[in-house]
Biopython code that builds the backbone (N, CA, C, O; Angstrom):
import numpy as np
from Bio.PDB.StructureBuilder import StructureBuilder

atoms = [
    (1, "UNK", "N", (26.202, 4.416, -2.499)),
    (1, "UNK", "CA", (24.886, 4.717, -1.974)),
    (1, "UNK", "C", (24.208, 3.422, -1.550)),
    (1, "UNK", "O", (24.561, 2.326, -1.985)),
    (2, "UNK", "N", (23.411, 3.566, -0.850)),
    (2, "UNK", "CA", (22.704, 2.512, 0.290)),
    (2, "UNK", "C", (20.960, 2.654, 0.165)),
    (2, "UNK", "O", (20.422, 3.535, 0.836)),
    (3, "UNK", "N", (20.316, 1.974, -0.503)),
    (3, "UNK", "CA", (19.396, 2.471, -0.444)),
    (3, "UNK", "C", (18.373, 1.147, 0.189)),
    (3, "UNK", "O", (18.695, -0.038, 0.271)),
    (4, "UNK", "N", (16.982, 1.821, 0.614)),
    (4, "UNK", "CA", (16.103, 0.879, 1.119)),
    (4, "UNK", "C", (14.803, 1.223, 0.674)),
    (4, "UNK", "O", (14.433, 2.380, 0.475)),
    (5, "UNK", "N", (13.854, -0.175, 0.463)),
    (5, "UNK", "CA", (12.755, 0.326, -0.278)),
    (5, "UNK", "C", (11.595, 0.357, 1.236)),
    (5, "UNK", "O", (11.606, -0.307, 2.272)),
    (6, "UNK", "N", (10.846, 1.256, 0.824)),
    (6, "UNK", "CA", (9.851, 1.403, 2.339)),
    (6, "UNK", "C", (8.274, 2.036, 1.504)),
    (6, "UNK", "O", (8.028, 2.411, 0.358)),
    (7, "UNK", "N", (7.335, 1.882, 2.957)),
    (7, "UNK", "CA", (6.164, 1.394, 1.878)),
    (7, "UNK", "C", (5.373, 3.070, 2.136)),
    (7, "UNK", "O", (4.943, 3.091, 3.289)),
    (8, "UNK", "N", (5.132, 4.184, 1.526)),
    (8, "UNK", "CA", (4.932, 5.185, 2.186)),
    (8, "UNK", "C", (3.011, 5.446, 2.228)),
    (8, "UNK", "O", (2.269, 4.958, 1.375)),
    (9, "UNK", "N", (2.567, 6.224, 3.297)),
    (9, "UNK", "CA", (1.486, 6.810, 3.131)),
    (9, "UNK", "C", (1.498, 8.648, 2.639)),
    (9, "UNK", "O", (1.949, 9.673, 3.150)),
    (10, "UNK", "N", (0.658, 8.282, 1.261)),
    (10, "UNK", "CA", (0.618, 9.145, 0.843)),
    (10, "UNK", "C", (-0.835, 9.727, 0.216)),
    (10, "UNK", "O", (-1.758, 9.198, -0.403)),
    (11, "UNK", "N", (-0.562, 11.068, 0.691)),
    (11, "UNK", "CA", (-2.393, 12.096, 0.209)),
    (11, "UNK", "C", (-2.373, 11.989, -1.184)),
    (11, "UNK", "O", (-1.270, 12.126, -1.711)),
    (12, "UNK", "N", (-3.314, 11.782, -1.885)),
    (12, "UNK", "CA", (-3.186, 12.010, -3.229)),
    (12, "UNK", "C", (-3.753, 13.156, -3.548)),
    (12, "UNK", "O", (-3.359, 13.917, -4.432)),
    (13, "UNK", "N", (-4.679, 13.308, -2.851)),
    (13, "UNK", "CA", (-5.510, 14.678, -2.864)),
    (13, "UNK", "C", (-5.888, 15.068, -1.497)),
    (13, "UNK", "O", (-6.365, 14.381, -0.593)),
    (14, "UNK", "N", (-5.527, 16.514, -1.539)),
    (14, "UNK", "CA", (-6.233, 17.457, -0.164)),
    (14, "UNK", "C", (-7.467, 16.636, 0.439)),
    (14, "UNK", "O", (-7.373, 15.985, 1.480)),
    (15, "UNK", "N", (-8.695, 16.739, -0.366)),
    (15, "UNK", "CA", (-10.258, 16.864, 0.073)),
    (15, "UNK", "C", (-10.353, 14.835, -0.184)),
    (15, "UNK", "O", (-11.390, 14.223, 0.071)),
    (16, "UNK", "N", (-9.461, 14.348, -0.548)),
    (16, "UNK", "CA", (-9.588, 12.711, -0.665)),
    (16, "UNK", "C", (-9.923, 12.386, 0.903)),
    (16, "UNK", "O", (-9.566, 13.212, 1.742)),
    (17, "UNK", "N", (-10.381, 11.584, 1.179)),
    (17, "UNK", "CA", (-10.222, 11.162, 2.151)),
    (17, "UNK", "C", (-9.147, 9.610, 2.570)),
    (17, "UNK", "O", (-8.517, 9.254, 3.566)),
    (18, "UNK", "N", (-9.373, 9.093, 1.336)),
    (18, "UNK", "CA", (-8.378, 8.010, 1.427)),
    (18, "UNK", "C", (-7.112, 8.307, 1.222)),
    (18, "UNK", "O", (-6.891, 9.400, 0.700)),
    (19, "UNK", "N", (-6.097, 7.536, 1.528)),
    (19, "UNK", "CA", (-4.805, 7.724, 1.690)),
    (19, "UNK", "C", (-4.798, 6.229, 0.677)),
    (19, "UNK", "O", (-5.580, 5.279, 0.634)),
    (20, "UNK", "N", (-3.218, 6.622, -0.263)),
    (20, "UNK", "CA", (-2.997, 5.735, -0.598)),
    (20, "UNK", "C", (-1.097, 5.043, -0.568)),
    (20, "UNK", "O", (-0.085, 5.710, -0.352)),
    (21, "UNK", "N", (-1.189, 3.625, -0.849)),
    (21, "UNK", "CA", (0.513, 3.130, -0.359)),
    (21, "UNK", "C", (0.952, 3.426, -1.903)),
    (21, "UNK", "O", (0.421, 3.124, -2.972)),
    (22, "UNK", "N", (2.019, 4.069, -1.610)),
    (22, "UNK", "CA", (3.017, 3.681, -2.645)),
    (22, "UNK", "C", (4.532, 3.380, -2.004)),
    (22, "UNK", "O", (4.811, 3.757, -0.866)),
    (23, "UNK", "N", (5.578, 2.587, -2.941)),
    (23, "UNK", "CA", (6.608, 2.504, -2.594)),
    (23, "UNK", "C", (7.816, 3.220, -2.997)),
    (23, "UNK", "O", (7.956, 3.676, -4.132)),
    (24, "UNK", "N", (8.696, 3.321, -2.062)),
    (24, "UNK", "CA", (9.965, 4.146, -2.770)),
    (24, "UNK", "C", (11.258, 3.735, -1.972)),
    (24, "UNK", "O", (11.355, 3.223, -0.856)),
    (25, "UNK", "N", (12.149, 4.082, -2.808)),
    (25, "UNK", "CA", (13.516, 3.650, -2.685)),
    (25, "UNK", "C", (14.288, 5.145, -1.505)),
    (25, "UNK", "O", (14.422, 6.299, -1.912)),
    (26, "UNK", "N", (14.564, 4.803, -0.486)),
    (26, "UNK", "CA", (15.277, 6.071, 0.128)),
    (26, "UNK", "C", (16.571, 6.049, 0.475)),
    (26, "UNK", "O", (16.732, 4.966, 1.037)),
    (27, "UNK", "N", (17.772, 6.746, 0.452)),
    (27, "UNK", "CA", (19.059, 6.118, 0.523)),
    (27, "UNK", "C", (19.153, 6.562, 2.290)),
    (27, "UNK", "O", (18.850, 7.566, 2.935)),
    (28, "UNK", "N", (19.612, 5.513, 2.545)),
    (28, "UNK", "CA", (19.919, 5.403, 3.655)),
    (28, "UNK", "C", (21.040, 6.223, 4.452)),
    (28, "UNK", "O", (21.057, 6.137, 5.680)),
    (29, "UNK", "N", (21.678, 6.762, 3.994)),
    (29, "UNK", "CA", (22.719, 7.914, 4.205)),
    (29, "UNK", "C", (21.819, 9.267, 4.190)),
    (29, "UNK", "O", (22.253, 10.308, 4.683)),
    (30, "UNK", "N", (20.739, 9.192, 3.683)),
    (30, "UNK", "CA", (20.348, 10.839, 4.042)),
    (30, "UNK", "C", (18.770, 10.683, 5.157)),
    (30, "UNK", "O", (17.843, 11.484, 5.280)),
    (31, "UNK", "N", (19.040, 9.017, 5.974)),
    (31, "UNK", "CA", (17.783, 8.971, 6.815)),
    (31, "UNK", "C", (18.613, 10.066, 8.517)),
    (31, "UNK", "O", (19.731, 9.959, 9.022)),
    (32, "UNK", "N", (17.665, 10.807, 8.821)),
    (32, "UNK", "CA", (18.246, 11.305, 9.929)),
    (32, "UNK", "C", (17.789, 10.772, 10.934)),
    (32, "UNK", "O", (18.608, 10.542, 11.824)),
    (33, "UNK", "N", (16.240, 10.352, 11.193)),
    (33, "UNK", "CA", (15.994, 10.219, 12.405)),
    (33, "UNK", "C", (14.401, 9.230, 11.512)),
    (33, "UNK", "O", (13.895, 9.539, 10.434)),
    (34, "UNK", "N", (13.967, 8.025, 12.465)),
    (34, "UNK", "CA", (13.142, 7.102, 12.470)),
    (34, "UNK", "C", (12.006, 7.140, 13.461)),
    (34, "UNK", "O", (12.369, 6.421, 14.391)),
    (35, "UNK", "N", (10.923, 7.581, 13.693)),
    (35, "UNK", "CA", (10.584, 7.528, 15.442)),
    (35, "UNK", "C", (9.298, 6.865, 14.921)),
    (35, "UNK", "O", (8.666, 7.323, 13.969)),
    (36, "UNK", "N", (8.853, 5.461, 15.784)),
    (36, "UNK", "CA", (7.315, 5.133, 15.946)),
    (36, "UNK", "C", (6.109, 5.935, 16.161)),
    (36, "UNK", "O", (5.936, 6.606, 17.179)),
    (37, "UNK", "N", (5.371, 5.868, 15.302)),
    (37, "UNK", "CA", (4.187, 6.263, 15.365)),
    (37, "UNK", "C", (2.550, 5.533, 15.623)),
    (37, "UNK", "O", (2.465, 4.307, 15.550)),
    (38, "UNK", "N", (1.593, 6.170, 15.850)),
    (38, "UNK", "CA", (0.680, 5.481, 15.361)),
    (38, "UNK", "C", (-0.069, 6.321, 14.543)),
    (38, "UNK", "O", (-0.371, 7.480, 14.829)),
    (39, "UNK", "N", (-0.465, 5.535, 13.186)),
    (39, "UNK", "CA", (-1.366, 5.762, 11.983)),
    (39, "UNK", "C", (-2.657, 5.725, 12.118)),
    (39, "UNK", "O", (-2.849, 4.837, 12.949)),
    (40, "UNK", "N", (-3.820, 6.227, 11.747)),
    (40, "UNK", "CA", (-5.126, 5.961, 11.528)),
    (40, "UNK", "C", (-4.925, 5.685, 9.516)),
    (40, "UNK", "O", (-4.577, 6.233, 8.470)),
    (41, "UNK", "N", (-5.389, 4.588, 10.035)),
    (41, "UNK", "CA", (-5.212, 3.975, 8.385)),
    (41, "UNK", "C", (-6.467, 3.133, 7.846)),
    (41, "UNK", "O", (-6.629, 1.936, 8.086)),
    (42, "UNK", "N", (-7.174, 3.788, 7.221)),
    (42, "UNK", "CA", (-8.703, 2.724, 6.720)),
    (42, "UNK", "C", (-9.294, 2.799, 8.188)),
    (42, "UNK", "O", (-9.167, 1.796, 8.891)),
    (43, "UNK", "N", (-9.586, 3.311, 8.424)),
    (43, "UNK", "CA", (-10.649, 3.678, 10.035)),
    (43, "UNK", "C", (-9.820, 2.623, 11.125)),
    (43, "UNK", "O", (-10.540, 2.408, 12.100)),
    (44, "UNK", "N", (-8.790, 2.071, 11.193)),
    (44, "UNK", "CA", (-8.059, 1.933, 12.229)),
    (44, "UNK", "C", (-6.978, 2.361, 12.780)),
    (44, "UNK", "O", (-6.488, 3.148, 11.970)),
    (45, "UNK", "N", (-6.206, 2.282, 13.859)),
    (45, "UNK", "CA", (-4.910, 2.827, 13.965)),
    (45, "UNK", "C", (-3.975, 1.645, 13.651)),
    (45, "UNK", "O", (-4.359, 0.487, 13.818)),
    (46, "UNK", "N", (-2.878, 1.912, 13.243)),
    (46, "UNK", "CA", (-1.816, 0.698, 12.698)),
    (46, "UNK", "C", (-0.649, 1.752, 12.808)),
    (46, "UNK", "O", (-0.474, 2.935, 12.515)),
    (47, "UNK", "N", (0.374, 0.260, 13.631)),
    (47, "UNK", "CA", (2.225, 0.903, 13.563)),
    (47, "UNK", "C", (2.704, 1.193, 12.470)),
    (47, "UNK", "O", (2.670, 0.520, 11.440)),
    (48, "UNK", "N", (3.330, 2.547, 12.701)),
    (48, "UNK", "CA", (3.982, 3.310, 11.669)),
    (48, "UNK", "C", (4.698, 3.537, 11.931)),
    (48, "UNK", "O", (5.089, 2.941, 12.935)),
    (49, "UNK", "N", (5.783, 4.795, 11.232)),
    (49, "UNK", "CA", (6.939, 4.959, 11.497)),
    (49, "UNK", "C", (7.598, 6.410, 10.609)),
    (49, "UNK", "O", (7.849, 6.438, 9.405)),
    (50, "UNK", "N", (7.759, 7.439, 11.503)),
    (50, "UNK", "CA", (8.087, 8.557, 10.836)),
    (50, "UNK", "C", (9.501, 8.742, 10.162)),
    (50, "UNK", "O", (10.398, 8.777, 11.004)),
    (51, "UNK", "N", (9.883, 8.858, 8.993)),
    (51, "UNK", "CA", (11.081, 8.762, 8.694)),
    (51, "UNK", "C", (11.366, 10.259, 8.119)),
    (51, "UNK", "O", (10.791, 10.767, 7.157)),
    (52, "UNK", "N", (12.471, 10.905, 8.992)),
    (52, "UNK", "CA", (13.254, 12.081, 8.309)),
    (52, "UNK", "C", (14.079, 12.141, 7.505)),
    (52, "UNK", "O", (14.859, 11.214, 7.287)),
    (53, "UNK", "N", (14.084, 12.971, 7.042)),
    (53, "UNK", "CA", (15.830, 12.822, 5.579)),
    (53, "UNK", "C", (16.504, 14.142, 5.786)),
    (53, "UNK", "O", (15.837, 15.089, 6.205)),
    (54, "UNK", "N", (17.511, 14.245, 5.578)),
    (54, "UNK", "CA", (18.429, 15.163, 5.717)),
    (54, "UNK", "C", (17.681, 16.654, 5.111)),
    (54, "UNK", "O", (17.823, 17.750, 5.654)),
    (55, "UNK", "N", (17.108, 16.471, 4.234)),
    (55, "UNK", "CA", (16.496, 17.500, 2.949)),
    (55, "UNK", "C", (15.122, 18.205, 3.798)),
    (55, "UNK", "O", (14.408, 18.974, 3.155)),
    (56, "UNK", "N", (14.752, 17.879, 5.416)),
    (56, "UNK", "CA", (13.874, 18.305, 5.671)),
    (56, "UNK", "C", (12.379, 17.688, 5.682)),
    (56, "UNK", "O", (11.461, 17.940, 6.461)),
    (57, "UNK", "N", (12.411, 16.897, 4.695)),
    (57, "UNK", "CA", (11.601, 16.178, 4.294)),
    (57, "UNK", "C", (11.120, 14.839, 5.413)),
    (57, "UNK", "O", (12.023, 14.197, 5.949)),
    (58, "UNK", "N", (9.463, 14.446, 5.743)),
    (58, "UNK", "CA", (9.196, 13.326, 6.034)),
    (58, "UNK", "C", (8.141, 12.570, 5.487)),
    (58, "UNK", "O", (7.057, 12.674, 4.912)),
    (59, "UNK", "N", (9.141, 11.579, 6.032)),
    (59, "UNK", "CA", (7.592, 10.258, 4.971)),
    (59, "UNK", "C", (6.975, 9.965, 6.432)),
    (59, "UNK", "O", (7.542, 10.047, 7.522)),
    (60, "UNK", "N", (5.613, 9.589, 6.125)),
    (60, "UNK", "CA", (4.944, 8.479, 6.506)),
    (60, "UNK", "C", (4.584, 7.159, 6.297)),
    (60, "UNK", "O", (3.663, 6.842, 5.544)),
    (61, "UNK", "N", (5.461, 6.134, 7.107)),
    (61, "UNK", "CA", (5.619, 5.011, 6.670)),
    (61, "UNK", "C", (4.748, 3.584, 7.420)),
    (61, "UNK", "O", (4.753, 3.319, 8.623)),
    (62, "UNK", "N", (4.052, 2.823, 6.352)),
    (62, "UNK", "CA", (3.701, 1.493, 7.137)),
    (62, "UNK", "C", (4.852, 0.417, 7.462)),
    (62, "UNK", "O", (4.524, -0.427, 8.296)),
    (63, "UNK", "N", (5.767, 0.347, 7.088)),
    (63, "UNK", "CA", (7.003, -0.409, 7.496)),
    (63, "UNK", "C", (8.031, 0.083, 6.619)),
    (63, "UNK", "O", (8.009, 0.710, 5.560)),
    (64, "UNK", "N", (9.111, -0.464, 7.497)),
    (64, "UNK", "CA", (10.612, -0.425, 7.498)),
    (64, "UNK", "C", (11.238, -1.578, 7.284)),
    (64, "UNK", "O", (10.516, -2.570, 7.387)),
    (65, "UNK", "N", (12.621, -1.803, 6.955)),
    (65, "UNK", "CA", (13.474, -2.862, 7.287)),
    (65, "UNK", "C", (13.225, -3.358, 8.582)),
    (65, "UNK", "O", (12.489, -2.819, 9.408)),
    (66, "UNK", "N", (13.960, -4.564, 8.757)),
    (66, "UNK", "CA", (13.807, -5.102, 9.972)),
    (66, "UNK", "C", (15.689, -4.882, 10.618)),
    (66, "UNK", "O", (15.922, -5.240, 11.772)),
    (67, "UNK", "N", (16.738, -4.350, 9.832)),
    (67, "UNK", "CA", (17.588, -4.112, 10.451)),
    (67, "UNK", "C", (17.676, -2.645, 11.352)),
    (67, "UNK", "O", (18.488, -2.396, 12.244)),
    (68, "UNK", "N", (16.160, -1.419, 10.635)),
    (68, "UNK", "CA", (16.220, -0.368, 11.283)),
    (68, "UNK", "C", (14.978, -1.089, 12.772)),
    (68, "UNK", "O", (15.560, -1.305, 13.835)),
    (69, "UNK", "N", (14.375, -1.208, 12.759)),
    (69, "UNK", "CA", (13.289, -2.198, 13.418)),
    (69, "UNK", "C", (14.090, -2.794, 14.919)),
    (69, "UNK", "O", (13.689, -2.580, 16.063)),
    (70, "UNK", "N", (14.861, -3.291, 14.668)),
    (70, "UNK", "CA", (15.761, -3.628, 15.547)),
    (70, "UNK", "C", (16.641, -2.412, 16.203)),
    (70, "UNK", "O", (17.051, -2.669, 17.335)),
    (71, "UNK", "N", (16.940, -1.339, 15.762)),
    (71, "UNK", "CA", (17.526, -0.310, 16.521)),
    (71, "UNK", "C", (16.479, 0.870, 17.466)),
    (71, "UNK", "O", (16.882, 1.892, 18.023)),
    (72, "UNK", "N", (15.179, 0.393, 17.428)),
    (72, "UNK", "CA", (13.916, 1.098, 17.326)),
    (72, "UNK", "C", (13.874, 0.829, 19.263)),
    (72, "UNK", "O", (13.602, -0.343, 19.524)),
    (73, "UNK", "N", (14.057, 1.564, 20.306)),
    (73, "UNK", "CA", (13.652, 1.349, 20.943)),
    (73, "UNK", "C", (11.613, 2.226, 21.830)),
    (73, "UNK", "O", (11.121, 3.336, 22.032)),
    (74, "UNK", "N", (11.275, 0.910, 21.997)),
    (74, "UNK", "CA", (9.940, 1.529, 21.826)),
    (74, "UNK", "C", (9.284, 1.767, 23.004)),
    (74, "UNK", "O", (8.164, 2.279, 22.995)),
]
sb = StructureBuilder()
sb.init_structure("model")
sb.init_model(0)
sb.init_chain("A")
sb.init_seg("    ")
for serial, (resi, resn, name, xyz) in enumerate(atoms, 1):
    if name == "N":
        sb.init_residue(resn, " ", resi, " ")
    sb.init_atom(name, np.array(xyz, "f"), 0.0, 1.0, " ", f" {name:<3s}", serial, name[0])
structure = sb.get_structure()
């Protein structure tokens, strides 16, 4: 297994209005698809990055590796 740590945006609560970072480990064998985004983050917009996983599942991410970064055409 292959894993990579990435920095996610996450709701803590429905009616919160803030969003908060936490980090997590994702294995890299179950990333399906990566696509740029843009975030509204703390009343600005900032590059993001949508990451899929095999399981259906997506994060919302403030950064990535810089070896996926490099396959990123934008």
């Amino acid at each position: 297994m292959n894993f990579i740590l990435v920095e996610l945006l996450t709701d803590r609560d429905v009616q919160d209005v803030e969003e908060v970072n936490e980090k997590i480990l994702l294995n890299v064998n179950h990333i399906v698809s990566i696509k740029p985004i843009n975030l509204l983050f703390q009343a600005e917009v900032k590059k993001g990055y949508w990451v899929r996983m095999s399981n259906g599942k997506k994060y919302r991410c403030l950064d990535v590796p810089k070896e996926f970064k490099d396959l990123i055409i934008e």
